[in-house]
N, C-alpha and C positions, 0 to 999 in steps of 0.2 A: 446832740449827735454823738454818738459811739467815737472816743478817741483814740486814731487807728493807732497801733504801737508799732516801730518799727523792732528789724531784728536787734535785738537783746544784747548783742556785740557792738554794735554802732551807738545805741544808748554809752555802754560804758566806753568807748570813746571820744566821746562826744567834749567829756568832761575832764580831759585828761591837762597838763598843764602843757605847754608849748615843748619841755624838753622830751615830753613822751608822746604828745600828741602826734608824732610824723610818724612815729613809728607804730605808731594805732590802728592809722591809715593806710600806712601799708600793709598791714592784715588786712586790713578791714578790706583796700581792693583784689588782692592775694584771694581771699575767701569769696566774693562776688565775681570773681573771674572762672571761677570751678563753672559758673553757670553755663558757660556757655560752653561746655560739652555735656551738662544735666549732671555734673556732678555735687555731691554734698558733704561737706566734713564731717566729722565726730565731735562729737560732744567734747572728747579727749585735745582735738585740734585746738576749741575752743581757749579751755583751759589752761592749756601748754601756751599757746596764745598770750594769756593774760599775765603769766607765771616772767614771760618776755618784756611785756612793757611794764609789768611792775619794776623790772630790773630785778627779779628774782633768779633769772638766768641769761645766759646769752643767746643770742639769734642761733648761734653754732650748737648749742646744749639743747634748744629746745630740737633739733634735727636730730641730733643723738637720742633722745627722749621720744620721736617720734617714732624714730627706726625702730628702737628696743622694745615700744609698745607691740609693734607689729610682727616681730621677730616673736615675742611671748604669745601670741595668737594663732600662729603656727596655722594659718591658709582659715583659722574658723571667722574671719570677716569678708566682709564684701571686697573686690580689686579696688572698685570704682571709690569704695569710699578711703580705701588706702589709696589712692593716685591723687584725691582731692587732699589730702592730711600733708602727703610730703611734699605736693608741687607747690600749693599753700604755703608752707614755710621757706620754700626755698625761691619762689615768688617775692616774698616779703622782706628775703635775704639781697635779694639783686636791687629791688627799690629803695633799701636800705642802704645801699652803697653807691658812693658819687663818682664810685670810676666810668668811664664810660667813653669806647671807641665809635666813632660812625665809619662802620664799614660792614662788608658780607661776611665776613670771620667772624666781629661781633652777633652779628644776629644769628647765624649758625650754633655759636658757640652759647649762647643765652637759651637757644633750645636743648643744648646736649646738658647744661647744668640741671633745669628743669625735670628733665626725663631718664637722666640717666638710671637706669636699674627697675626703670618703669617700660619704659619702650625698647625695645633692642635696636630699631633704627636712630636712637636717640643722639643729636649730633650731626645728620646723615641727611643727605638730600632724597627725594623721593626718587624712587627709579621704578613707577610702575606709573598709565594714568588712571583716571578716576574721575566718576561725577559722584555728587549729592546733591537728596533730594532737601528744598526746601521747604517749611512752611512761607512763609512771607513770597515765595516766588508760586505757592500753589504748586507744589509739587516739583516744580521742575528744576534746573539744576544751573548754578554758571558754569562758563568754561573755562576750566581752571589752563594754566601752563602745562605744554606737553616736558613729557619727564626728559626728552633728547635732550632738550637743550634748558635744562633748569638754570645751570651754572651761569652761562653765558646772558639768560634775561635777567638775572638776582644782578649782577657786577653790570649790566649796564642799564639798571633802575637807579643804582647807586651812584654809577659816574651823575649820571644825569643829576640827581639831588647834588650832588658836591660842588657839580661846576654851577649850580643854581643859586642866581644872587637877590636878596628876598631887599636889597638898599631902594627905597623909596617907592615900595608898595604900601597900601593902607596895611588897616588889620584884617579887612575883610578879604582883600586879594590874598596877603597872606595864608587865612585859613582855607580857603579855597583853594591853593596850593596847596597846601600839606594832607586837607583831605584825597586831594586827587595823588599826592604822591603813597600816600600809605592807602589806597585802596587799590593802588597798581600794586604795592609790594605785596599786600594780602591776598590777590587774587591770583598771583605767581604760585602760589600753595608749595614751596622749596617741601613743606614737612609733610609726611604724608597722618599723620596725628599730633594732634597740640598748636596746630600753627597759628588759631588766633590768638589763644593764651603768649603763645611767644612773641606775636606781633603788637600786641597789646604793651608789654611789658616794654618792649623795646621800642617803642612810640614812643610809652613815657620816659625813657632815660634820654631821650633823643631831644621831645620838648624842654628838658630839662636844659640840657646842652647847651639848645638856640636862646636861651635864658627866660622860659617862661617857668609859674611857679606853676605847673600842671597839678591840682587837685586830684589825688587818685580817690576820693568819693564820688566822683561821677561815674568812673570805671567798674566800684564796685557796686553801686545800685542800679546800671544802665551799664550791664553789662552784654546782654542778650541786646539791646536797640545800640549797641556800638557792632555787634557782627551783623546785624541783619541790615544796618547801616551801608555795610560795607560789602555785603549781597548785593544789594540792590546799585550801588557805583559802578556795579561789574556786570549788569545783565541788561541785554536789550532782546525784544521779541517786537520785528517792527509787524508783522504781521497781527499783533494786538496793540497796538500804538504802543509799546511798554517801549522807554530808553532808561538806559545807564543814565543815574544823577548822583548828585553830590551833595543835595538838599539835605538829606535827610543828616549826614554826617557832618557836613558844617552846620548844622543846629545842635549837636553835638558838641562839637568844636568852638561855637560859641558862647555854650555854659560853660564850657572848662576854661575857655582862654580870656573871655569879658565878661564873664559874672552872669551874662543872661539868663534866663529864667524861661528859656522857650521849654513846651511839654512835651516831653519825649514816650511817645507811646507808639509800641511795635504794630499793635493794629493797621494804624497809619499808612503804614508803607505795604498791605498787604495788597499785591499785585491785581487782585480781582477786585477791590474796594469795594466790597462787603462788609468789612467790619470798621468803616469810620463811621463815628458817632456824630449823630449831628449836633453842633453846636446849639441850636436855638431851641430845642426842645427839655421843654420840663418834666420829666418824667413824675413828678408829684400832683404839680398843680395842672397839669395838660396829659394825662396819661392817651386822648384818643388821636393824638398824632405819631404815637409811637408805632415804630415798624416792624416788630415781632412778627407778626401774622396778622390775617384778614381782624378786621373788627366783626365782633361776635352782639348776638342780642347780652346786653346788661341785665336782664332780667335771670337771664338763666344761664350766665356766664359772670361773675361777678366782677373778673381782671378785665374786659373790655379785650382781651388777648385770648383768639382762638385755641383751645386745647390744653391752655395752663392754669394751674389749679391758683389761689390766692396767696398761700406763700409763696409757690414760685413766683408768680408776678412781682412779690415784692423783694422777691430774691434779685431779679432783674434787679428791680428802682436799685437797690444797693448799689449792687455791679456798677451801674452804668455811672453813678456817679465816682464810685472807687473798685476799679478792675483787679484791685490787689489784695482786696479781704479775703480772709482765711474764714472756713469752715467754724473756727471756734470765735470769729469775731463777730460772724454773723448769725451764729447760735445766740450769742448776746446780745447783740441787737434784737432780734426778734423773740427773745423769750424761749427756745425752745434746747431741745439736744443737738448735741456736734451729729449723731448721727440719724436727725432728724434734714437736718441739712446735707446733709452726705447725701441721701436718699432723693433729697428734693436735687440736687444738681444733677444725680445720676440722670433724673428724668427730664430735666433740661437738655442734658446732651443728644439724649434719645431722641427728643423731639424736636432737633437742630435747630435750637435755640441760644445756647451756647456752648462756646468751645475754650477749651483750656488750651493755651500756651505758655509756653516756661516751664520752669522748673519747680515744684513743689513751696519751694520757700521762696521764691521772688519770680515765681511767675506770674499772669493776669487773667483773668476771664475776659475775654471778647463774646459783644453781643451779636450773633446773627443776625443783619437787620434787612 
């Protein structure tokens, strides 16, 4: 079987020694946090990146280094990719650093560092309201904090955590807490742009505090299943049986904080469950229990899968075992062009079979089943 590679960054710090390895990682989640507003670095990020944990320059120089790059490109690059280049480093600057207050100035003050010169509200509480739409919710939206009184819910989520005494809970009560407290402070939406990315960060300076060693490579490969995580803590539709839970985030919480090994896949928690995958079926050795479409005559349909042609089919079997192959992995696997498969997914989509979620470099294919 085809051995999937991951991103190219996390290879090279994989292997870094202990006195640079933390700060490897802090890129590395810095850069997997851009996802979850669909942003992507530069190549440039990259390397400025690497230029830092060689000890080739400092966290501050490579900021300097970033700015200058983008100042020399005078408006000819994308925003989105300048926004992922400098929050990225300055992301990487703040998890680099062990100061760290628990309070609503802190967390205010960790968005304004983030955005300054990117947002103009950067720093600033929202003062408008708002919904979005999600996918994982099917469209629809949580209800975030009215903008009257933002100040007044932000300092008394806060008191609440401080006057909160965690002496002689398990580990499990523990995460169960902290999931339910930081899916209350995310759903207050203070920022009116960047607020996971800021919530995120200041989570982990937070865990950090309470004295756990919070791995930020969970953050940056499960960075998208930590927000939609924290959707779904905050939404109930009781007229579809849907309630606010905390499952999905304390399985999160327990890879980060006890080593566990549960499978964090955003399909999962998509609110219509359509796209969970069944465990017991073999898509190799069992293909006629699969739930694509009607079953077709074999004879003159060759996938057993109404309307899809034979690579597609096997496009599926891919997928379904790994939702995370890229176009060029599974050109090699199957022998063929990247834009042989480009073509064959286009017509999967068509024939709502599957659907792309995420972001281009660490998104998944879900199967319509």
């Amino acid at each position: 079987m085809y051995d999937i590679k991951k991103d190219p960054f996390e290879e090279y710090i994989k292997n870094l020694p202990p006195s640079r390895k933390e700060l490897g990682q802090a890129w590395s989640a810095a850069i997997g946090l851009q996802d979850v507003d669909g942003l992507k670095p530069s190549e440039y990020l990259y390397s400025t990146a690497r230029k830092n944990i060689d000890g080739e320059i400092t966290i501050d120089e490579a900021g300097e280094r970033i700015n200058s790059y983008y100042e020399s490109k005078q408006g000819r690059t994308e925003h989105s990719t300048e926004e992922a280049d400098k929050v990225s480093q300055r992301i990487a600057k703040l998890l680099s650093d062990k100061s760290f207050v628990f309070s609503p100035a802190q967390y205010i003050s960790i968005h304004r560092e983030l955005f300054i010169g990117i947002y103009s509200h950067a720093g600033k509480l929202r003062d408008y309201n708002f919904t979005k739409k999600e996918w994982v919710l099917d469209g629809d939206t949580v209800s975030y904090g009215r903008a009257y009184n933002l100040k007044e819910t932000l300092e008394y989520d806060f008191s609440q955590e401080r006057d909160f005494s965690y002496n002689g809970l398990t580990m499990l009560e523990v995460i169960n807490h902290l999931a339910k407290f930081i899916s209350r402070l995310w759903q207050i939406h203070v920022f009116g742009e960047g607020n996971t990315r800021t919530t995120a960060v200041f989570f982990i300076k937070y865990l950090r505090q309470l004295g756990f060693d919070a791995d930020n490579d969970l953050f940056a490969e499960y960075s998208w299943y930590f927000r939609n995580s924290l959707v779904r803590a905050n939404y109930n539709n009781i007229q579809k049986k849907i309630y606010e839970t905390t499952e999905y985030l304390e399985k999160f919480l327990r890879n980060l904080l006890l080593g566990e090994k549960n499978e964090l896949h955003n399909r999962e928690m998509h609110v219509s469950g359509v796209f969970v995958v069944k465990q017991d079926i073999d898509p190799i050795n069992d293909p006629i229990k699969q739930d694509i479409g009607p079953i077709s005559d074999p004879i003159n349909n060759k996938t057993g899968r109404s309307g899809l042609t034979e690579r597609e089919a096997k496009i599926v079997d891919l997928l379904r075992k790994e939702p995370t192959l890229t176009r060029a992995q599974m050109a090699e696997i199957l022998g063929c062009s990247d834009a042989t498969v480009k073509r064959a997914l286009q017509s999967l989509v068509q024939k709502n079979a599957l659907r792309r979620f995420g972001s281009r470099k660490k998104g998944e294919w879900v199967i319509i089943e």
